[in-house]
C-alpha positions in Angstrom: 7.9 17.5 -5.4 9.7 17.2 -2.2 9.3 14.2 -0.7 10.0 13.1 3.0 10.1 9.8 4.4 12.9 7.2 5.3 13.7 3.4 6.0 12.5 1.3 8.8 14.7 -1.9 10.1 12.2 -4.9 10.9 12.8 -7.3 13.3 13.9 -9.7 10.3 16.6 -7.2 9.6 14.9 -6.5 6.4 14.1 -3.1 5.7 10.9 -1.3 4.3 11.0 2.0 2.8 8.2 4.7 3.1 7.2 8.6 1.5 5.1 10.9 3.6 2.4 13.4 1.8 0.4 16.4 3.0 0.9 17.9 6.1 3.5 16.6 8.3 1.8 17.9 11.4 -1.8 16.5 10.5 -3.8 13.5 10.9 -2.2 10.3 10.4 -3.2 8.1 7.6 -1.7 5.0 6.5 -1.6 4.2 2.6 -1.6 1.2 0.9 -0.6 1.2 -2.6 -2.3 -0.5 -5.7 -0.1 -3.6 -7.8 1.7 -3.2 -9.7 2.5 -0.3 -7.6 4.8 1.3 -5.2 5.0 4.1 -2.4 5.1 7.0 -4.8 1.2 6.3 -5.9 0.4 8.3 -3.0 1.2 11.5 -4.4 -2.3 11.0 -5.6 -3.2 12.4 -2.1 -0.6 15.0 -1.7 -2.8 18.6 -2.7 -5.9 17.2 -1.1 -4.0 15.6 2.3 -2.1 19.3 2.7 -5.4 21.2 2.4 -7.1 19.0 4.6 -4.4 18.9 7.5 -3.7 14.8 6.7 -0.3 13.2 7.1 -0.1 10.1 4.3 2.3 7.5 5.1 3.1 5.3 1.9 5.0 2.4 3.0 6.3 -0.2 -0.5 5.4 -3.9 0.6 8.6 -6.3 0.8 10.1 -6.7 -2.5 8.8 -3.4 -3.9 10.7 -0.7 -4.7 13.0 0.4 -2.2 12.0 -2.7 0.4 13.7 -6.1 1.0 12.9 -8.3 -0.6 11.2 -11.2 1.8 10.6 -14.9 0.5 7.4 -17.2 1.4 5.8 -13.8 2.8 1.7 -13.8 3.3 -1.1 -11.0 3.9 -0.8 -11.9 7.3 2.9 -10.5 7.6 1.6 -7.0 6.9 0.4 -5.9 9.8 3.3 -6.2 12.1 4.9 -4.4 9.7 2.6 -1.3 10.2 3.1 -1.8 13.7 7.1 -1.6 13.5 6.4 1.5 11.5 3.7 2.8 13.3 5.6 2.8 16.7 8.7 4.4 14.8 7.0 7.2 14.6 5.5 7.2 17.6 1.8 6.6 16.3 -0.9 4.7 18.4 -3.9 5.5 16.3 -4.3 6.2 12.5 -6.4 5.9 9.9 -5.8 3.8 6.8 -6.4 4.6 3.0 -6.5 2.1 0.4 -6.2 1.8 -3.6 -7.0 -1.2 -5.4 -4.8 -4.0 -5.0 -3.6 -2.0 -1.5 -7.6 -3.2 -0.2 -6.7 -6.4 1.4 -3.4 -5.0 3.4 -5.9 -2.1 4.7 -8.5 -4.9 6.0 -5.6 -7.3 7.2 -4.5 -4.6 9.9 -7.9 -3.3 10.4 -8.7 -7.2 11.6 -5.1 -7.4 13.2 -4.9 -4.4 15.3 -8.2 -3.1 15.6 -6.8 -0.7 18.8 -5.0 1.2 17.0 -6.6 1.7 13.4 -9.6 4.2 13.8 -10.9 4.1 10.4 -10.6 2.7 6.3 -11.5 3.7 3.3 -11.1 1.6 0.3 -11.1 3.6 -3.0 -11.3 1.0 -6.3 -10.6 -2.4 -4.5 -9.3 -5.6 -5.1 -11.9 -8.0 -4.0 -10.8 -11.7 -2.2 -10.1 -12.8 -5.7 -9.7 -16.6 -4.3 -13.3 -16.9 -3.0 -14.7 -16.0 -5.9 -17.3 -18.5 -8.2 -17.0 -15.5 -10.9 -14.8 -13.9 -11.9 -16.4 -12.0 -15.2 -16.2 -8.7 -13.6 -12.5 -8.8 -13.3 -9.9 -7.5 -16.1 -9.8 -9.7 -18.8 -5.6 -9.5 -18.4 -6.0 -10.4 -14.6 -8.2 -13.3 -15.8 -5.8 -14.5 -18.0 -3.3 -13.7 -15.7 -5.2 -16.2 -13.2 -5.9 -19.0 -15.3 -2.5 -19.5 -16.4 -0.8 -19.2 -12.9 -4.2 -21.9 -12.0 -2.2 -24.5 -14.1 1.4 -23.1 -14.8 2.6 -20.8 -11.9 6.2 -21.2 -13.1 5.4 -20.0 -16.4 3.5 -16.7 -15.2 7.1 -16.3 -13.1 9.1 -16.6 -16.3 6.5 -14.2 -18.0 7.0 -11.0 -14.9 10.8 -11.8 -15.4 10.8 -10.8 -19.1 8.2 -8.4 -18.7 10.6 -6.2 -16.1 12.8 -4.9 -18.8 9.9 -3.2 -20.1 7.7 -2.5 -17.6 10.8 -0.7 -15.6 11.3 1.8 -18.3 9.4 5.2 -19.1 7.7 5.1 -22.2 8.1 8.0 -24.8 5.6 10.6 -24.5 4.2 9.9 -28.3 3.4 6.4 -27.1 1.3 7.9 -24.3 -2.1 8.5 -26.3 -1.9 4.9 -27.6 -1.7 3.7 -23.6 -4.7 6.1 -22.9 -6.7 4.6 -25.6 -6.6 1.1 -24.0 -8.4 2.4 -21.2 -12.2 3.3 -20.3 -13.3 6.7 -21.5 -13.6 8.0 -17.4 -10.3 6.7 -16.6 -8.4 8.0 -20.3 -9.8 11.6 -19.5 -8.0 12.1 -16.4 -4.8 10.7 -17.1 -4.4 13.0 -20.3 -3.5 15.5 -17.0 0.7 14.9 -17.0 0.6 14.6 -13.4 -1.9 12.1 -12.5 -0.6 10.0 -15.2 3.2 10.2 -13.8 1.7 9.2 -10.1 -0.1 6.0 -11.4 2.6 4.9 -13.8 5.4 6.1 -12.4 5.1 4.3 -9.1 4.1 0.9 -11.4 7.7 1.2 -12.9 9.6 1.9 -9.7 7.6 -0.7 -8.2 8.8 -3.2 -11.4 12.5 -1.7 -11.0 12.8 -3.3 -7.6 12.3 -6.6 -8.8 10.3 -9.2 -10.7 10.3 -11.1 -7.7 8.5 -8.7 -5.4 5.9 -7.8 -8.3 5.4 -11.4 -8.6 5.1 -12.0 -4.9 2.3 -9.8 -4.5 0.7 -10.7 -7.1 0.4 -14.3 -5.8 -1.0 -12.6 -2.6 -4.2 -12.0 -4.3 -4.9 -15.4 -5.8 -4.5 -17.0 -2.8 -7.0 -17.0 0.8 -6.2 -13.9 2.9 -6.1 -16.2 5.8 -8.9 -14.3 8.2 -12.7 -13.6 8.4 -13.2 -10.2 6.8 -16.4 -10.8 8.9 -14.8 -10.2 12.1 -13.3 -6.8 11.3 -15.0 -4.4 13.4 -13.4 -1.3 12.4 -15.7 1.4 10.5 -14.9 0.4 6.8 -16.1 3.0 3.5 -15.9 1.1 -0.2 -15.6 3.5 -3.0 -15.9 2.1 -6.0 -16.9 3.7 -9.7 -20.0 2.1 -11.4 -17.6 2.3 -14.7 -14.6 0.3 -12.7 -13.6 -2.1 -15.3 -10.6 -3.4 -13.5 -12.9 -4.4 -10.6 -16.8 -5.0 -11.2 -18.8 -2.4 -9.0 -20.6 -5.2 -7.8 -18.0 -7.0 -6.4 -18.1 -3.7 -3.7 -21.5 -4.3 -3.5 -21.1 -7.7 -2.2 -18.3 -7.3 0.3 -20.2 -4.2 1.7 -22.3 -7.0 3.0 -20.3 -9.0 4.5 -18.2 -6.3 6.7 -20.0 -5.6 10.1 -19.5 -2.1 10.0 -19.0 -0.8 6.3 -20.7 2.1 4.1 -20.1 1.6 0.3 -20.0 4.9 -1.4 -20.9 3.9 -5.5 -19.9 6.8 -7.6 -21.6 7.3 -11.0 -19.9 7.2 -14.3 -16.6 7.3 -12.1 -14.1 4.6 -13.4 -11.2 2.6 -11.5 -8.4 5.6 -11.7 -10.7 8.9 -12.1 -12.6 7.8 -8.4 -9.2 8.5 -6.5 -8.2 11.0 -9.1 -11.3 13.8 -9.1 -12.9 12.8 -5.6 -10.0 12.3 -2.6 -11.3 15.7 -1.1 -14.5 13.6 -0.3 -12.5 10.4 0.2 -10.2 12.2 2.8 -13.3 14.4 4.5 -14.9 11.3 5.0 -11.9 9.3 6.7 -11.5 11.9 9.0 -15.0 12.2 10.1 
């Protein structure tokens, strides 16, 4: 697939990469990826976002793939970051789509510069993993993940720098039915398609090949407070979320759907956490635009 796209210099003088999908003369749309992810997820959009007359840019976050690495950076950082790319190419409105762990950067700008961001859709989202009392609906790897960072952080840093190795590498394809089989029965289905499994993994490894730091550095992100009201965002929000999501609990959607002023949660049965963005971005996309 031919890709366009380029680099963009931040005032910082560090630089952030981005891909463009679908039709490079359509509607705008801002994507942010899932963790461990990178840029190249968004291919996940590409057949549905050229049929539909959508332009997807994929920006990677600082530290991920092709993007400098920054130190100490927050949440809040991200949305003069969509500015900078925004007004680079010469955008004053667009639309933003979201998967997973990409759920908190979408509301961050939709809070930060609600003049220029029209519309978000959240497909599979992380929820604000810090406020939570329980956490029994997340992955039992991100709980684990969370308790030992809660008492060790250094040691969950010295685990993502021995992890890179492997995580940056392309397993063989006879390996690939044992990876399916660790995953829900919605979610194994659809990545038995060669494609759809290449744009979720792939993108994890390039994403891991940039560095353990940046990985690491967004994952912090999440286990810490966004730093705003997700009350105050007054942009028009859609959750989609499968009721077989095991990665994050359906009713986590449910409960954050309450709390945004001006939100519609779209529940989708039997769909799971990949197979929602997989089988259903025509409706994700028709609905953005609307």
């Amino acid at each position: 697939m031919s890709t366009r796209g380029g680099v963009v210099t931040l005032e910082d003088q560090g630089e952030i990469a981005y891909s463009e999908y679908g039709d490079p003369n359509g509607v705008p749309v801002i994507f942010c990826h899932g963790w461990p992810s990178s840029r190249s997820m968004a291919q996940l959009t590409d057949a549905s976002a050229k049929k539909l007359r959508v332009r997807v840019i994929s920006p990677d976050r600082p530290g991920i793939n092709s993007s400098s690495f920054v130190p100490n950076r927050t949440l809040l950082d991200w949305p003069s970051v969509v500015r900078r790319l925004t007004e680079r190419l010469g955008l004053t409105k667009f639309r933003m789509l979201a998967l997973s762990g990409g759920a908190p950067y979408a509301y961050v700008t939709a809070w930060a510069l609600p003049e220029r961001v029209e519309a978000v859709a959240v497909v599979s989202g992380v929820p604000p993993i810090f406020e939570l009392e329980d956490r029994s609906g997340l992955l039992r790897l991100y709980r684990w993940m969370l308790a030992i960072y809660g008492k060790r952080p250094e040691l969950v840093k010295k685990l993502f720098h021995v992890a890179r190795p492997f995580a940056s590498i392309r397993p063989p394809l006879r390996f690939r039915p044992l990876l399916l089989k660790l995953l829900p029965p919605a979610d194994a289905e659809v990545l038995r398609d060669a494609a759809a499994f290449e744009s979720c993994f792939e993108s994890a490894r390039r994403a891991w090949r940039g560095s353990a730091r940046g990985v690491m550095t967004d994952a912090e992100i999440y286990a810490l407070p966004w730093g705003f009201p997700l009350e105050e965002i007054g942009v028009p929000i859609r959750l989609w979320h499968g009721s077989k999501d095991r990665t994050f609990a359906f009713t986590f959607a449910q409960e954050l759907s309450g709390r945004l002023p001006n939100c519609r949660l779209c529940l989708v049965e039997n769909a799971g956490h990949y197979s929602l963005p997989i089988r259903h971005m025509d409706r994700i996309l028709v609905d953005l635009l609307s």
